[in-house]
N, C-alpha and C positions, 0 to 999 in steps of 0.2 A: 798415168795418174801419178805414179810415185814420183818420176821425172821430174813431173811438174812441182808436186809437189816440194820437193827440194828445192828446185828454184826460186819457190816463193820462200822457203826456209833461210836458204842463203842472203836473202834481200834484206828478210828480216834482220838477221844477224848481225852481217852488213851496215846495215842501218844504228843497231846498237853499240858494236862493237867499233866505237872509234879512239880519238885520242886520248878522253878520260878513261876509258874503259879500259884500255887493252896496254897504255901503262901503268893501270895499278891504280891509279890517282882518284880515281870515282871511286873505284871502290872502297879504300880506307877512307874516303872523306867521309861515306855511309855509314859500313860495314866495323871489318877492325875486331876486339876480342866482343867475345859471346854472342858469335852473329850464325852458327850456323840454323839455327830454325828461322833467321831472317830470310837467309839467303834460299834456302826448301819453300818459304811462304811466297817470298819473291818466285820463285822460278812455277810455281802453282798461280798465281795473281797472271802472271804477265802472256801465259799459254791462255788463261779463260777471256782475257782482254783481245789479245790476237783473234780468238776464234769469233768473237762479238764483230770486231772490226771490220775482216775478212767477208764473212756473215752478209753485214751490209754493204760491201762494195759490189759485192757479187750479185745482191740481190737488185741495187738498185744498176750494177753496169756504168758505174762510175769513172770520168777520167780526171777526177780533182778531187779534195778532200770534204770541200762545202755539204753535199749532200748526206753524208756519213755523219759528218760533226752535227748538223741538222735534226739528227735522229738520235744522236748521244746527248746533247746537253739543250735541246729544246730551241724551238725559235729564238723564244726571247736573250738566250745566249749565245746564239749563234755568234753575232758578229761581234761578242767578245772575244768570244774563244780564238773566232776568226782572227785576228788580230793578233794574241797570244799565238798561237800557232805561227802566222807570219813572223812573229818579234823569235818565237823560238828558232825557229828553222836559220833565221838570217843571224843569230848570234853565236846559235851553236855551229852552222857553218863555218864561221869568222874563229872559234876557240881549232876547229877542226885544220885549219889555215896556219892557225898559231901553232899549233901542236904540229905541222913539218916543218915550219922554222925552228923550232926547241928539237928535234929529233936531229937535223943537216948541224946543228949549235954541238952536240952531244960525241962530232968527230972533228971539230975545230972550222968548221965549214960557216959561212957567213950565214945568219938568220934570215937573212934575203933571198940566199938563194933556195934555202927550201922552199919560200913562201912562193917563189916564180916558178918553180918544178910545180909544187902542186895542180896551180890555175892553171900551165899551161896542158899540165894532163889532164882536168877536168875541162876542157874545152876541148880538147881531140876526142875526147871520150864521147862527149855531147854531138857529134859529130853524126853518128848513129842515131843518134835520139835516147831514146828507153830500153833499146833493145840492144845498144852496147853496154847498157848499165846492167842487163841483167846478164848478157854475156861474160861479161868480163870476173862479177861477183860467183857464179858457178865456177870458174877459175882459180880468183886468189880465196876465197872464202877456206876452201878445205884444206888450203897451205896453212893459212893463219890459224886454223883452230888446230889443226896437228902440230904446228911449230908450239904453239903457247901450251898447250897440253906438253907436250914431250920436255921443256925446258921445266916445266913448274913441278913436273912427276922425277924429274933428274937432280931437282934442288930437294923437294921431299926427300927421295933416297940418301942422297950425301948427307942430307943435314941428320937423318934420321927420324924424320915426324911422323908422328901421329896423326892420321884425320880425324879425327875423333875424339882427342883428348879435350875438346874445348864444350863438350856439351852438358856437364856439371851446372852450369848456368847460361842462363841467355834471356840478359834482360833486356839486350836489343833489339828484341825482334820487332819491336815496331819500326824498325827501321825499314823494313820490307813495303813499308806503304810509300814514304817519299819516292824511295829508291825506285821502283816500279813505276810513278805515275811522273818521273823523270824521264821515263826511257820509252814510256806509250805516248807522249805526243807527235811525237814524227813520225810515230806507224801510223795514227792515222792520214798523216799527210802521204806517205810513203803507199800505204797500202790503198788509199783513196783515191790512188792514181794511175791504178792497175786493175780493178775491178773488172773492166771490158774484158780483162786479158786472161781470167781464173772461167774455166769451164765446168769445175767439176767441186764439191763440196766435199771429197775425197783430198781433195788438196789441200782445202785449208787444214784441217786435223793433222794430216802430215807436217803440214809447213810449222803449223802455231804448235802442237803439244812436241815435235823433233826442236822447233825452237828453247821454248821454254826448256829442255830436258839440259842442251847441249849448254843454254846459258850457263843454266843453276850448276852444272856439274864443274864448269870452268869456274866461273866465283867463288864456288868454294874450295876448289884448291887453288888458288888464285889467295885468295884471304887467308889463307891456312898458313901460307909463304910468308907472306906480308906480315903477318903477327908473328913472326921469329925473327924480323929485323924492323920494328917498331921503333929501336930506337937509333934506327939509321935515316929514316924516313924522310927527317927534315933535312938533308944534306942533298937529295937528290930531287931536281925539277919532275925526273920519270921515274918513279917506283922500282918499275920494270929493272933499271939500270944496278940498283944495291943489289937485285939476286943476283944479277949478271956478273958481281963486280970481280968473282973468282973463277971465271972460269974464260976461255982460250977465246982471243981478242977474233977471231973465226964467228965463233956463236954471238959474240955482240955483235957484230955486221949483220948477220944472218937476223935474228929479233930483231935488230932496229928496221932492218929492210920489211919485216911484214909488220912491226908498229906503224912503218908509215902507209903499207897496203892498205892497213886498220883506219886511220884517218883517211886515206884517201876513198873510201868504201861509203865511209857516213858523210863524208862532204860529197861526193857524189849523190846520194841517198839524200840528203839534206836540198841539195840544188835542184832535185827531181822535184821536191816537193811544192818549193817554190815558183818552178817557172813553171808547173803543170798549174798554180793557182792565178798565176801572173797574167796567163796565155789569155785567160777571159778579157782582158783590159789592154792589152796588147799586143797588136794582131799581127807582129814583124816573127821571123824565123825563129825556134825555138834557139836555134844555136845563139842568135844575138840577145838572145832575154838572159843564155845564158854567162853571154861577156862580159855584159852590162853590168848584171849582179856582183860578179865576180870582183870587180874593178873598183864598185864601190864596197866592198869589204877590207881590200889590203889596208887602208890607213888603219883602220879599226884594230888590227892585229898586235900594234903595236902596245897595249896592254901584259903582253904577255899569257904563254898558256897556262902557268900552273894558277895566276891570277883570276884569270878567269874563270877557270874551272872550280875554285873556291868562294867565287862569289855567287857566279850564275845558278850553278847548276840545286845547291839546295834550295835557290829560290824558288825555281820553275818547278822543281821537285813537290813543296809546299802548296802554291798556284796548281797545280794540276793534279789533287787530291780528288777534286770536284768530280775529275773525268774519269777518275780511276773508280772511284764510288759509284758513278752512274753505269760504268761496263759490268763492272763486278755482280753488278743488281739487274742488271738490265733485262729478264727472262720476268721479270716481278715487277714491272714497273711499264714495259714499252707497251703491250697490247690494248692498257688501258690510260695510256698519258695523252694527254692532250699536245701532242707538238707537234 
């Protein structure tokens, strides 16, 4: 059970932790001064959402999102949602695309060629199906969250900080509602798609409250960093890169290399989501739904990531309140709703 349970931990993670995330860039676009009872609400909101989620994949034996969403925001929104979910998945893929071009940009390397690393490793990956996806995330997952832990507690130290000096005030915390109901829409694609594959309700707890714990613990020393070089911020496309900027040109290779693990984890996670909704409409090999995809996203990219990630993400953030409100409630509402 425990096993399992991490695997589904890491998925989730995985899932979350991508280009915005894991350079810095979502989070100060949120977070930033007086956010640590955001960040505590958030990492509490996004464990009870997981566990609702989980919940329903398991119970209905799900291998796509439709039936879960079904039972979150009602019939008659279904095939909104359904839609949003699709526009998400396929956009934030494309930011997650973007974000290997701006990381191969970051050592003088052509924006191109990140963007063709990534597709071509997201299509050998697919190669397997579902179960290279979740192989591979029990792998890089626990590098990524030990490297980004171990650099951010290394810049604490030198710098001298405090965790704690920032809770005199925190008028942000409503900040923990967008931010959350940003980062739960593709669990339910994600986790809608594995349902068949969870045996045990022993997992989900494992997976959703070890999630929520390991997020909340990284954002906020994550945010802690970030708010002692605030006013370097705008200088750097990746966050990440200003802690980095003083220390041995070694550890910047090392970061950048599991920043793009980090994208390549939720654009995996993202493409899961997608061809597992697509597959009902399209009866050709999983692997070709997942070429397909892929092919028509590169032109899209060129947007640029930090652009995107500035425009998108608080919209969808805002847009999927609805969903975050209905998990959050959902013990008071499901047994006697009509949907």
């Amino acid at each position: 059970m425990l096993q399992a349970g991490l695997k589904w931990m890491f998925l989730i993670i995985g899932t979350t932790i991508g280009a915005g995330y894991a350079s810095g860039r979502e989070l100060w676009q949120f977070f930033g001064h007086e956010s640590g009872l955001a960040i505590l609400l958030f990492s509490t909101f996004f464990s009870l959402s997981c566990i609702v989620i989980m919940n329903l994949s398991y119970q209905k034996r799900t291998e796509h999102y439709l039936p879960v969403l079904q039972d979150i925001v009602g019939l008659k929104l279904t095939k909104v949602y359904d839609v949003m979910i699709f526009l998400y998945l396929y956009t934030t893929t494309v930011v997650m695309i973007a974000g290997s071009g701006a990381t191969g940009q970051a050592f003088n390397f052509s924006y191109w060629w990140g963007i063709v690393i990534i597709v071509v490793a997201l299509i050998f990956l697919f190669i397997k199906g579902i179960n290279g996806l979740l192989s591979i995330n029990q792998f890089i997952l626990p590098l990524l969250i030990a490297g980004l832990l171990s650099v951010l507690l290394l810049f604490t130290f030198d710098q001298e900080l405090s965790l704690f000096s920032h809770w005199h005030e925190q008028r942000n915390w409503m900040a923990a509602f967008p931010f959350t109901a940003l980062n739960i829409l593709p669990l339910i694609a994600v986790l809608g798609a594995i349902g068949n594959k969870v045996e045990t309700k022993g997992e989900i707890l494992i997976a959703s409250i070890g999630s929520g714990i390991t997020l909340g613990v990284v954002s906020y020393i994550y945010n802690n960093s970030l708010i002692q070089i605030a006013d370097e911020l705008l200088l750097y496309e990746i966050p990440l890169f200003a802690i980095l900027k003083n220390y041995p040109f070694e550890m910047v290779v090392l970061m950048t290399i599991l920043l793009w693990l980090a994208i390549f984890t939720t654009a995996a996670a993202g493409i899961l989501g997608l061809v597992t909704r697509m597959k009902e409409f399209f009866q050709g090999p999983l692997l070709l739904v997942v070429v397909v995809t892929l092919i028509t996203m590169i032109p899209l990219t060129l947007f640029g990531f930090s652009t995107l990630v500035n425009y998108l993400y608080p919209i969808y953030g805002i847009l999927n309140l609805y969903v975050l409100t209905r998990l959050l409630t959902f013990p008071l509402w499901y047994k006697r709703n009509d949907i």
